[in-house]
C-alpha positions in Angstrom: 151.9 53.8 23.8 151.3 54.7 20.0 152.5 51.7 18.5 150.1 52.3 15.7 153.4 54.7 14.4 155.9 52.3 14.9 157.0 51.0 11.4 158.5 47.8 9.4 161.8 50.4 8.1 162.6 51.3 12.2 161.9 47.7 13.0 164.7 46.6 10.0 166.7 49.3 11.2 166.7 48.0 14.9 167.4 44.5 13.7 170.4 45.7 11.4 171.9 47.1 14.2 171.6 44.1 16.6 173.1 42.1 13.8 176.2 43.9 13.3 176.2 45.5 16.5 177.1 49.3 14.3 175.9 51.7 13.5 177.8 52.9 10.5 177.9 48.8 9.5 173.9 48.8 9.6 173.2 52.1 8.2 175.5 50.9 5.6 173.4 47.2 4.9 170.1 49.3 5.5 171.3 51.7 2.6 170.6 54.6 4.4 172.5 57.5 6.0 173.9 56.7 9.8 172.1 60.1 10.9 169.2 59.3 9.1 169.5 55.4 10.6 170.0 57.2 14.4 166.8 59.7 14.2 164.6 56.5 13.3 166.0 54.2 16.1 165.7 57.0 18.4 161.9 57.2 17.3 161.4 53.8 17.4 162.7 54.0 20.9 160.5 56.7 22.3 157.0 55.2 20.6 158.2 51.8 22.7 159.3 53.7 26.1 162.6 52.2 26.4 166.1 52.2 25.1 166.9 49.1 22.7 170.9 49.5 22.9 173.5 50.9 24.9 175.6 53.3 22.8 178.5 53.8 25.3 179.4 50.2 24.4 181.7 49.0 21.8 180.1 47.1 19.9 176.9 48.6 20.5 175.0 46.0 23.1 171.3 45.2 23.3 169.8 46.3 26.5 167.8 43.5 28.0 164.6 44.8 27.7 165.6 45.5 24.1 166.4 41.6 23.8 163.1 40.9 24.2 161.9 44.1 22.0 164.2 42.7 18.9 162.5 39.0 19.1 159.4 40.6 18.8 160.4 42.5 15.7 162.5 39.2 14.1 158.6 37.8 14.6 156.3 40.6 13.0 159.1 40.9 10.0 159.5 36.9 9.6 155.7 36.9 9.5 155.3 39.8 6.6 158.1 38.2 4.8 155.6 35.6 4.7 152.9 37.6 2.5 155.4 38.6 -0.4 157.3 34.7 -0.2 153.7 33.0 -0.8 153.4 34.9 -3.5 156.3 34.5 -5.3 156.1 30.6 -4.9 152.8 30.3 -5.3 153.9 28.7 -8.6 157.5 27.1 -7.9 160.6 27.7 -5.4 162.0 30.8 -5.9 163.5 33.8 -4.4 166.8 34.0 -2.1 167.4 31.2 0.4 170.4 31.0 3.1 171.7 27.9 3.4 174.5 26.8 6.2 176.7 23.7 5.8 179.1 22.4 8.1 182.7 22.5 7.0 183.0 18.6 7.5 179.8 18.3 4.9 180.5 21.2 2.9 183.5 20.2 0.7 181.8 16.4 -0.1 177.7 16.9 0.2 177.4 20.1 -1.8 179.1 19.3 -5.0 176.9 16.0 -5.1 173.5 18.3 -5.3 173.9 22.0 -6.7 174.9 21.9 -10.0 171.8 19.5 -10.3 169.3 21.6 -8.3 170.3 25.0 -9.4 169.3 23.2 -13.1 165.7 22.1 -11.9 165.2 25.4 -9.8 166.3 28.3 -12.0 164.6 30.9 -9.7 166.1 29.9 -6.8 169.1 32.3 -5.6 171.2 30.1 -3.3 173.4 31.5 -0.7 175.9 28.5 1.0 177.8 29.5 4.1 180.3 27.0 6.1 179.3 27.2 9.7 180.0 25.6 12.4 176.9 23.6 13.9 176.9 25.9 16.9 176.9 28.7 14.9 174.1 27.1 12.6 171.8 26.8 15.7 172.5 30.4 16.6 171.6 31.8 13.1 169.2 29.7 12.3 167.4 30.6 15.7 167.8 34.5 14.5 166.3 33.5 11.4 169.7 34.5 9.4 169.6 31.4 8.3 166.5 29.6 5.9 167.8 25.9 6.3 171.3 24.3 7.4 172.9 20.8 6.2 174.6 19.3 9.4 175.1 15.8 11.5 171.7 15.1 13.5 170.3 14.6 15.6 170.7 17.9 17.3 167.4 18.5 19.2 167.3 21.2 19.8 163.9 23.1 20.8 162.6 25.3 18.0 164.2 23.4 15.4 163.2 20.9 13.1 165.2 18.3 11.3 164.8 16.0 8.0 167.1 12.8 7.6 168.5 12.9 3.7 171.1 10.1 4.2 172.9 7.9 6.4 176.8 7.9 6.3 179.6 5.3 7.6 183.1 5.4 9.1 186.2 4.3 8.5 189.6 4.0 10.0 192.1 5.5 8.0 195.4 4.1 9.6 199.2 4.7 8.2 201.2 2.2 5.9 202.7 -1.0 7.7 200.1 -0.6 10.7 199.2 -4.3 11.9 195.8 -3.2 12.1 195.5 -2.9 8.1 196.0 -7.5 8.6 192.4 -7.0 9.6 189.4 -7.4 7.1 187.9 -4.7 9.6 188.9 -2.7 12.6 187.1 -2.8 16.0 186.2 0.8 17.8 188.6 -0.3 20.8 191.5 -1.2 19.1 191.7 2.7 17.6 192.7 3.7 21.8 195.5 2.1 21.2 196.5 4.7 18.2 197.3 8.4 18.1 194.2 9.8 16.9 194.2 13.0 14.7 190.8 14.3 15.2 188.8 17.9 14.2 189.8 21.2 16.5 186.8 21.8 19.1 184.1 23.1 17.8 183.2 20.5 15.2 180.6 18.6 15.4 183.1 15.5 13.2 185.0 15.5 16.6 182.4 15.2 19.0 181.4 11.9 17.1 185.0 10.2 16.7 185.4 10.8 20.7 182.3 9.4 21.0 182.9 6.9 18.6 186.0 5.6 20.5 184.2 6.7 23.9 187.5 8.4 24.7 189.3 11.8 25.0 191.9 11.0 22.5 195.3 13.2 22.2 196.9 14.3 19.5 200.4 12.7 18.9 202.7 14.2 21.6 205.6 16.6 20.7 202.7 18.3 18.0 200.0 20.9 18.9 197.9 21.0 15.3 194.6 21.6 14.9 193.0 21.2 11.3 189.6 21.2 9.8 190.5 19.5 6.7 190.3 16.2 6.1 193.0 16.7 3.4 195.3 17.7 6.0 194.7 14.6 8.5 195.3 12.2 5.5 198.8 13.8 5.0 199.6 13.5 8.6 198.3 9.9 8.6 200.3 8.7 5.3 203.6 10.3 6.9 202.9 7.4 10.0 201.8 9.8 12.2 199.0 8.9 13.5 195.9 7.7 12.4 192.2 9.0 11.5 188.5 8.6 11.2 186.8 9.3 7.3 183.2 9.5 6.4 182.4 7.3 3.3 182.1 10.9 1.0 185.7 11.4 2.2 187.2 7.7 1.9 185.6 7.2 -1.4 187.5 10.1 -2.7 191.0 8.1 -1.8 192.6 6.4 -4.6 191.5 2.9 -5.4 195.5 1.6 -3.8 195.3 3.9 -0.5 191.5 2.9 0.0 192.8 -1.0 -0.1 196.2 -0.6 1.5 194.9 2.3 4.3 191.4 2.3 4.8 189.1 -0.1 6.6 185.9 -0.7 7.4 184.6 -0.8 11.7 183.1 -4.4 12.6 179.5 -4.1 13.6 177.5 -2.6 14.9 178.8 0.1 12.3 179.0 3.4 13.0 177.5 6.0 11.0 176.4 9.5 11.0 173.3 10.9 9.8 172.9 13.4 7.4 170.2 16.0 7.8 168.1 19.5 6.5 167.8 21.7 9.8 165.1 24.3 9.9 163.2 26.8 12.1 159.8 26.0 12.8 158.8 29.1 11.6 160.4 29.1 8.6 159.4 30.4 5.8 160.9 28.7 2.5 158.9 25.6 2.7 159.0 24.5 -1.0 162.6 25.3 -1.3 163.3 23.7 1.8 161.2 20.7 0.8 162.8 20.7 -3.2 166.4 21.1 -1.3 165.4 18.3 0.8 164.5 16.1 -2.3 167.6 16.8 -4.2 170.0 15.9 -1.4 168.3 12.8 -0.1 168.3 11.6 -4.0 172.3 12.4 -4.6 173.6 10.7 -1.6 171.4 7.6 -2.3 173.3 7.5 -5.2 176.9 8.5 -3.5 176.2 6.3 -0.6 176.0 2.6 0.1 173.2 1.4 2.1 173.6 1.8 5.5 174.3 -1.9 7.4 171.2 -2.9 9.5 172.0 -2.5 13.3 174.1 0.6 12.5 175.0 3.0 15.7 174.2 6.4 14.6 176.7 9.0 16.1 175.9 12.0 18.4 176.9 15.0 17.1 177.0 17.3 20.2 178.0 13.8 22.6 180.8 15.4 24.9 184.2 12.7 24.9 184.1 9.8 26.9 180.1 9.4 26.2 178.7 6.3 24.3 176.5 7.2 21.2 173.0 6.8 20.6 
């Protein structure tokens, strides 16, 4: 086995074509001809005695000893990637950089830091993508991803994760409810309320479940899923239902709706905790570590100070599960 002859282009071929699982689609990102994209895998193939993908499949599949093949490759190109990035910050953060958010963070958390950032870091391209937290482990993991913002902890092996702030909950209950009499609202008294909650899938709903150690349904007569907070705060102020808000969210409200609506949960409060996700072999350290700074200093300024005793929500805890 020559792999002396095996080079970086077949290798970013290979990976373009596990990525979109096309070959027209990756010849296309690679900016090369399919033919041209087809001769070089087939190369690539031969100089490593076995067959990457099967072709008879649409989408094109990777073979399993091609699984392990492509991690290989993800490796050896993460790792030159490495020469040219500490070069180009060898001076300041610079350069492209991927970051994920979760929808449920996305619309509060990144207005708070980007105008701000992009200001102090004027060589730094940022890309933002909404992503569900599965999807952030997943690309993050492929190293499609330099850095995500998402509810910890996740713990998740490979992975590394940076607190930047601490966020609490509120109920969010309709007009006339004889739960608003109360200066605050315990977790138990919520079972007793239709709960409008996020569609699976995000991480927001895996905490209110949790939160209210309950599988809650959705008001019957009504099938609706929404990931949008607006949405649930309609359906709550037309008395149907009520709602869980994270402080970015409820601090939003109008001063009236926040007094006549919204209310605080008796202690222990809940809260969940904001955090930077990264590979451990990532690359973009002093972006990661300047996007780390920049966050933790806007919501220390958007949030209040977390009550001591606090119960930090699990992001991934299934219903029915206390948190930890």
């Amino acid at each position: 086995m020559d792999l002396g002859a095996v080079t970086l282009t077949q290798m970013r071929y290979a990976i373009a074509v596990a990525d979109t699982q096309n070959f027209r689609l990756a010849a296309a990102r690679s900016g090369v001809s399919q033919s041209g994209l087809s001769m070089q895998l087939q190369k690539l193939e031969e100089l490593l005695g076995i067959v990457l993908f099967d072709r008879s499949k649409q989408p094109v599949l990777v073979t399993p000893e091609g699984a392990s093949a492509l991690r290989q490759m993800r490796a050896i190109l993460r790792e030159t990637e490495r020469l040219g990035q500490i070069v180009r910050e060898e001076d300041e953060p610079s350069g492209p950089f991927r970051l994920g958010v979760i929808p449920t963070l996305s619309s509060s958390v990144i207005p708070l830091f980007l105008s701000s950032f992009l200001e102090s870091h004027s060589k730094v391209e940022l890309r933002v993508e909404e992503l569900k937290t599965s999807e952030m482990i997943e690309r993050l993991e492929a190293d499609t991803l330099d850095a995500g913002i998402a509810a910890i902890p996740l713990a998740m092996p490979g992975l590394t994760e940076r607190r930047v702030g601490l966020e609490r909950m509120f109920a969010y209950l309709p007009p006339g409810d004889p739960l608003l009499k109360k200066a605050r609202i315990r977790q138990e008294d919520l079972k007793q309320r239709s709960l409008w909650v996020m569609p699976e899938g995000h991480c927001f709903r895996a905490q209110v479940l949790s939160l209210c150690a309950m599988d809650i349904p959705a008001p019957r007569q009504v099938h609706f899923e929404s990931g949008s907070f607006e949405t649930l705060i309609r359906l709550v102020d037309k008395g149907l239902g009520a709602t869980v808000l994270p402080e970015l969210v409820a601090s939003a409200l109008p001063p009236s709706r926040k007094r006549a609506q919204l209310r605080p949960f008796a202690s222990p409060e809940p809260v969940r905790e904001i955090g930077v996700v990264t590979s451990r072999s990532q690359l973009r350290r002093r972006v990661t570590e300047a996007l780390e700074t920049a966050l933790a200093q806007a919501l220390d300024s958007a949030l209040a100070a977390a009550p001591r005793g606090a119960v930090i929500l699990n992001p991934l805890a299934e219903a029915g599960e206390s948190a930890s």
